[in-house]
C-alpha positions in Angstrom: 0.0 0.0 0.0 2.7 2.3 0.9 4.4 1.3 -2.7 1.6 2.3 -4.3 1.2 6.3 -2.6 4.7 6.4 -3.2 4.2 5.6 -6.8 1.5 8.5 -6.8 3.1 11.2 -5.0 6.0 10.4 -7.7 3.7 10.6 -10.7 2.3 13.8 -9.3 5.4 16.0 -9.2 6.6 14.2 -12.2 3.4 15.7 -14.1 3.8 19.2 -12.3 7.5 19.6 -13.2 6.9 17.8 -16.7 4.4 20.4 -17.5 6.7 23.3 -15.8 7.5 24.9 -19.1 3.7 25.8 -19.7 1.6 28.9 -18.7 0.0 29.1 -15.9 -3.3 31.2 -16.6 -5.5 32.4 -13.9 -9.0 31.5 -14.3 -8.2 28.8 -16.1 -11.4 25.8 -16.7 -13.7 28.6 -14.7 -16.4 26.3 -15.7 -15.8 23.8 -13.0 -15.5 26.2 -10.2 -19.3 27.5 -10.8 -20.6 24.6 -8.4 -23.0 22.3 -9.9 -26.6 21.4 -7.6 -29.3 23.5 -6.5 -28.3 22.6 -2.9 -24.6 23.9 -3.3 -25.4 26.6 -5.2 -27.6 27.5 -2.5 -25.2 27.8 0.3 -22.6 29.1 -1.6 -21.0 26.0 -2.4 -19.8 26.1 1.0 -20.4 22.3 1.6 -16.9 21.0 1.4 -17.5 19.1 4.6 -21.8 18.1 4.7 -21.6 16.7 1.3 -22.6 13.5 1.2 -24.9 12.6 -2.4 -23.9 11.9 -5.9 -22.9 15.6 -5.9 -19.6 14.9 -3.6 -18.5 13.6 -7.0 -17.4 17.6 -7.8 -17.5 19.4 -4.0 -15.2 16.3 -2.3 -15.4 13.2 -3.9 -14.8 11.9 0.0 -18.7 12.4 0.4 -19.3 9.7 -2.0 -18.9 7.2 0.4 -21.8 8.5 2.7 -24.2 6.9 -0.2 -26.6 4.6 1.4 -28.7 3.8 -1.3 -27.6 1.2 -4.3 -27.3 3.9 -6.7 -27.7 7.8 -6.8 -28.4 10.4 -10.3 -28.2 13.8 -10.3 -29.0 16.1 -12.6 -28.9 19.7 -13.5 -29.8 22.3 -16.1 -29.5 26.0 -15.6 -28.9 29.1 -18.3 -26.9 32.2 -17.6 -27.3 35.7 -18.7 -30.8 35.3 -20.3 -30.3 31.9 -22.0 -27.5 33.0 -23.5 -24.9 30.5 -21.3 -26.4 26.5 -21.1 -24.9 24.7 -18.1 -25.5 21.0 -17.9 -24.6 18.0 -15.3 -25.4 14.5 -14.7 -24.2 12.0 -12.8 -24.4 8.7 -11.2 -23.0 6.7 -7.7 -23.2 3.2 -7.2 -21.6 1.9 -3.7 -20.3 -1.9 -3.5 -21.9 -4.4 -1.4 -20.5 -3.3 1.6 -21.7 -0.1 1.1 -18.5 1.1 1.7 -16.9 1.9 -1.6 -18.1 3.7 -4.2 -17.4 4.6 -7.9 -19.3 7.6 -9.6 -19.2 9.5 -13.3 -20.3 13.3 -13.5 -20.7 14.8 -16.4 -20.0 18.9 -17.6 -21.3 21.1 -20.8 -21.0 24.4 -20.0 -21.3 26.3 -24.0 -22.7 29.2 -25.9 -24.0 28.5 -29.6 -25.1 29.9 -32.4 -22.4 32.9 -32.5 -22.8 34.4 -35.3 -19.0 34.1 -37.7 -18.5 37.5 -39.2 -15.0 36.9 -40.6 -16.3 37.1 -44.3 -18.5 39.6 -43.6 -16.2 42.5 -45.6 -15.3 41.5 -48.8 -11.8 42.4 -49.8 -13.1 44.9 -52.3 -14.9 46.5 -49.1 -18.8 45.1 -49.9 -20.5 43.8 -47.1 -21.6 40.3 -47.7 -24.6 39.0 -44.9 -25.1 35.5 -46.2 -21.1 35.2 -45.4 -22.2 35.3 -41.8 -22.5 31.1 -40.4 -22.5 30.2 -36.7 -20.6 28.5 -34.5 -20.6 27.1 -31.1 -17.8 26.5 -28.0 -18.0 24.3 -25.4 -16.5 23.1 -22.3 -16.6 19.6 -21.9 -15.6 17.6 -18.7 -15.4 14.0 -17.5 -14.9 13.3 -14.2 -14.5 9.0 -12.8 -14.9 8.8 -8.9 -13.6 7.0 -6.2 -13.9 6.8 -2.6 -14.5 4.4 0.6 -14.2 4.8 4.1 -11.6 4.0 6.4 -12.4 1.3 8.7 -9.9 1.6 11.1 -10.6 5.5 11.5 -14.6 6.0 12.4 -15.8 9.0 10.9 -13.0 9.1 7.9 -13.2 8.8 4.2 -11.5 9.9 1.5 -11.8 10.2 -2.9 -10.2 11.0 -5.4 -11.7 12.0 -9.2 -9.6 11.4 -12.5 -10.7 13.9 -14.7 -10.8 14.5 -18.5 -11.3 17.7 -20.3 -12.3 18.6 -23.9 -13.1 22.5 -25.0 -13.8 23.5 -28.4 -14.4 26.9 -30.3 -16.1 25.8 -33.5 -13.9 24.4 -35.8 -10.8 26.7 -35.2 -9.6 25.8 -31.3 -10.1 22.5 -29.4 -8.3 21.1 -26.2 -7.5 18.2 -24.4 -6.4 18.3 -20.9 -6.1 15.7 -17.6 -6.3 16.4 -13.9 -6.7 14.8 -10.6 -8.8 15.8 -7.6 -8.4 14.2 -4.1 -11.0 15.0 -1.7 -11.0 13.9 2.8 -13.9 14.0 5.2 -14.1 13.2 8.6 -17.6 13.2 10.6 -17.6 12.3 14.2 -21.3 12.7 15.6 -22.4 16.2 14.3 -19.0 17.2 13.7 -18.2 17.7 10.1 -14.9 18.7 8.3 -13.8 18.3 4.4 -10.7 19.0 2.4 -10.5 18.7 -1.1 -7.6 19.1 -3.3 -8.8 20.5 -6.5 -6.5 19.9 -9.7 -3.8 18.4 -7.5 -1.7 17.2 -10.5 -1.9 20.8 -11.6 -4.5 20.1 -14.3 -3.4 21.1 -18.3 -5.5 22.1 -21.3 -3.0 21.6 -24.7 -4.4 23.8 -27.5 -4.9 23.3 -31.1 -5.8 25.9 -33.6 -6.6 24.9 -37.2 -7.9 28.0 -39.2 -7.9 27.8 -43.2 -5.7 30.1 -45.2 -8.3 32.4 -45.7 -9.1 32.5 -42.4 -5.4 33.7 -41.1 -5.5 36.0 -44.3 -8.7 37.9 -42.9 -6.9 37.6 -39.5 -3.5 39.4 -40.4 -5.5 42.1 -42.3 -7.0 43.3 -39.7 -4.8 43.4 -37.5 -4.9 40.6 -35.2 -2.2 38.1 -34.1 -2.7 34.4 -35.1 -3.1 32.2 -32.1 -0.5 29.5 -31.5 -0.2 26.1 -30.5 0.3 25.9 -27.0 -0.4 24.2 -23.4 -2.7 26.2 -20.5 -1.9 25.0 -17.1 -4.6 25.0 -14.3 -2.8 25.3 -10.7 -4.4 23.8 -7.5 -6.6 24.9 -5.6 -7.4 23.9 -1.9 -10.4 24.4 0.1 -11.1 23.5 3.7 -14.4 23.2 5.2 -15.8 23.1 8.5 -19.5 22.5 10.1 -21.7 21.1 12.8 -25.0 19.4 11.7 -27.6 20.7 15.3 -30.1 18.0 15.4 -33.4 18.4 17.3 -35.2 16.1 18.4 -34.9 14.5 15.4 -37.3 16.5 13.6 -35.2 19.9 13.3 -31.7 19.4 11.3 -29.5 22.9 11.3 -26.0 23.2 9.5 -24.0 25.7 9.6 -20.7 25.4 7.5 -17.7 27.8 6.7 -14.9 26.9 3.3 -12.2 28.4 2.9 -10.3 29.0 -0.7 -6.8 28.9 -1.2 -5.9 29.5 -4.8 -2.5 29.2 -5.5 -2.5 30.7 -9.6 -1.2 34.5 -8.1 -3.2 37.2 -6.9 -6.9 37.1 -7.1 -9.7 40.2 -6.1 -10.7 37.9 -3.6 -11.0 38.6 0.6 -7.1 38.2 1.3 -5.3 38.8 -1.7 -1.8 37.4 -2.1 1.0 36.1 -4.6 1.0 33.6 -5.1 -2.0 32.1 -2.8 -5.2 34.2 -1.8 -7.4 33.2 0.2 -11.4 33.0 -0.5 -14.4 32.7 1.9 -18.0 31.3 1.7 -20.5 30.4 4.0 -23.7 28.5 4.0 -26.4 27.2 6.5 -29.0 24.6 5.9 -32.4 24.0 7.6 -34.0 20.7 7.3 -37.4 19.8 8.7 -37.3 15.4 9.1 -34.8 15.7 6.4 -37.9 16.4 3.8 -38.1 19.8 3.6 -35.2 22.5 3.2 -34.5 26.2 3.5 -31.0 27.2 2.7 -28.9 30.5 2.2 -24.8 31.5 1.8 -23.0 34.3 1.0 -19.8 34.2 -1.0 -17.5 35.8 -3.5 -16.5 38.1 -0.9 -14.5 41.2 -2.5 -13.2 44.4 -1.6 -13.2 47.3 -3.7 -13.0 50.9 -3.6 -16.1 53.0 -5.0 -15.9 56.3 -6.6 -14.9 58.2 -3.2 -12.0 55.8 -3.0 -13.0 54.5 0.3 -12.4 51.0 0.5 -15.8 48.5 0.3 -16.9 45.1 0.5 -19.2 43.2 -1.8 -20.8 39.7 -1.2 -23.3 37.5 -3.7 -26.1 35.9 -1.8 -28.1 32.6 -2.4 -30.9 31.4 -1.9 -32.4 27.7 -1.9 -35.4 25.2 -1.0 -35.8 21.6 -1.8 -38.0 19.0 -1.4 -37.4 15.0 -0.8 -40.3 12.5 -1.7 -39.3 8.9 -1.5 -36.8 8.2 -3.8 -37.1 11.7 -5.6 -34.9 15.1 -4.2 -36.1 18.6 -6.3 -34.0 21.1 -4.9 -34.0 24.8 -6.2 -31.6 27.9 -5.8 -31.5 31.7 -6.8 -27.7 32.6 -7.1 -26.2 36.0 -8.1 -23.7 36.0 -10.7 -22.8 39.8 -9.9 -21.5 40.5 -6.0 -23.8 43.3 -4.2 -22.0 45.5 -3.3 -23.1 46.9 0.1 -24.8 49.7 1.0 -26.0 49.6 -2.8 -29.6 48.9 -4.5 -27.6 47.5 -7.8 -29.5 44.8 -9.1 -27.2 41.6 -10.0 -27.6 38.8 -12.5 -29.5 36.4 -10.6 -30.2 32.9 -12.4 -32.7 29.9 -10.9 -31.6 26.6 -10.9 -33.0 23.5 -10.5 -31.7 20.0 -10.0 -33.0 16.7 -9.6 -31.4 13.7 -7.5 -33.0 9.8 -7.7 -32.7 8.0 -4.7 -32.6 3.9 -5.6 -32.6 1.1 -3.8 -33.0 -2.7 -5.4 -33.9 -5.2 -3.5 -32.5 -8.7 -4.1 -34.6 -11.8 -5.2 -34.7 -14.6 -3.0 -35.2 -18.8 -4.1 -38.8 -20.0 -3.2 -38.9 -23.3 -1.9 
């Protein structure tokens, strides 16, 4: 066993310095750090630690291996500024026989079509051609193959991990492929509950490949633009640390509260603590459940700091909102995030977008010989 974490540690530093040479972008993959779930989404995504359904599989895949049923889907389909933006997720758990192991597959499409292709538009004699207009799409694509079981001789402790692959694509001119790694811990120890999850431990890549036609570079160069090159995007890992306590009343009354911390370690970030190369992120969530069938929920996060046009120095915050409902083996949850911080002391109005999600609960029971 040791051999074999050896052997992993090894090939993780081997593909972090291996891939040395590349850039390092900030924001790089954004698409999987918008939180997927109507119940995340709703606290903030501040549920590094409580997790514990088919949608560990992204928050800490260590949650995974609090599935109690023989096998878990989730789904998800929300749109961004007005329909515009498509975001969708599925994904699946199925625990061993024991119950305590359990492999999962998620599934990402976050992607924008029909933008319109105006690169023939101008003629080169200066005539403006509208049936040279087509359309295009791009599209992030990820993969994601989960793992995770608990740890017998430890009560209370799990742990996951989530080999990831990723494809994005800009019509027919750009595509990428890339690889990553996530590795996810919980611990739970009566209501105590604490999560760590290593995001893009292997420092995740994206290599690049541009294929534009002659013409297309021709219309490029002449006006002015610079012809993208061949080239590979690094993603740099990010930790986040969660703590909570699940209050339970009676049985009847469930309260969570929860508080994650982000450490992002791609150089300085408008985030709560600044810092080069690691700053430091804050969200915060709180869940109310009622026999664990009905649910209120609410989080703050994307805490910033800013100065207005008095340069005094401000903070901004984006709320959420949430509810859900579980009936037998079905789980409709629902959230109202902001997309835009609000700032404070403000009336701005922010982006707000609904989501809703769905979760299937399933149990099969076994058939027994009759005499």
């Amino acid at each position: 066993m040791k051999q074999k974490l050896y052997l992993f540690c090894f090939l993780i530093l081997l593909s972090h310095f291996g891939f040395s040479q590349a850039q390092i972008r900030k924001y790089s993959n954004e698409f999987l750090n918008i939180g997927v779930g109507a119940k995340g989404l709703g606290m903030s995504n501040a549920i590094t630690a409580s997790t514990e359904d088919v949608y560990s599989g992204y928050y800490n895949p260590a949650g995974l291996a609090n599935i109690n049923n023989n096998l878990q889907v989730g789904l998800m389909h929300t749109e961004y500024f007005a329909g515009i933006a498509k975001y969708d997720y599925g994904a699946f758990a199925v625990p061993f026989a024991n119950k305590n192991k359990v492999v999962g597959f998620s599934f990402f499409r976050f992607g924008i079509d029909d933008i319109p292709n105006t690169l023939f538009l101008i003629g080169p004699d200066g005539s403006i051609n509208y049936n040279n207009i087509t359309s295009f799409s791009t599209a992030d694509y990820a993969f994601l193959f989960h793992y995770a079981q608990k740890i017998e001789k430890v009560k209370g402790l799990s742990i996951g991990g989530s080999a990831k692959i990723i494809y994005r694509q800009v019509g027919k001119f750009a595509k990428s492929t890339g690889f990553g790694i996530d590795l996810g811990v919980q611990y739970r120890r009566k209501g105590l509950r604490l999560g760590l999850m290593l995001r893009d431990i292997s420092t995740t890549f994206n290599a690049w490949r541009f294929t534009f036609t002659d013409a297309e570079k021709q219309v490029l160069l002449n006006t002015n633009n610079e012809l993208p090159k061949n080239s590979l995007e690094q993603t740099a890992p990010m930790i986040m640390l969660g703590g909570g306590y699940e209050i339970n009343i009676k049985d009847k009354v469930f309260i969570t509260p929860e508080v994650n911390f982000q450490f992002s370690t791609d150089g300085k970030r408008n985030v709560l603590v600044p810092g080069k190369p690691i700053s430091m992120d804050m969200s915060c969530g709180l869940e109310l459940s009622l026999w664990k069938i009905g649910y209120l929920r609410g989080g703050i996060g994307n805490i910033q700091r800013y100065y207005d046009e008095n340069f005094k120095r401000k903070t901004s915050f984006a709320p959420s909102v949430g509810a859900g409902v579980r009936v037998k083996v079905i789980a409709i949850d629902y959230s109202l995030t902001n997309l835009t911080s609000l700032k404070s002391g403000s009336q701005d109005n922010g982006l707000y977008s609904h989501v809703i999600s769905l979760r299937l609960d399933l149990n099969f029971k076994k058939k027994t010989k009759t005499e």
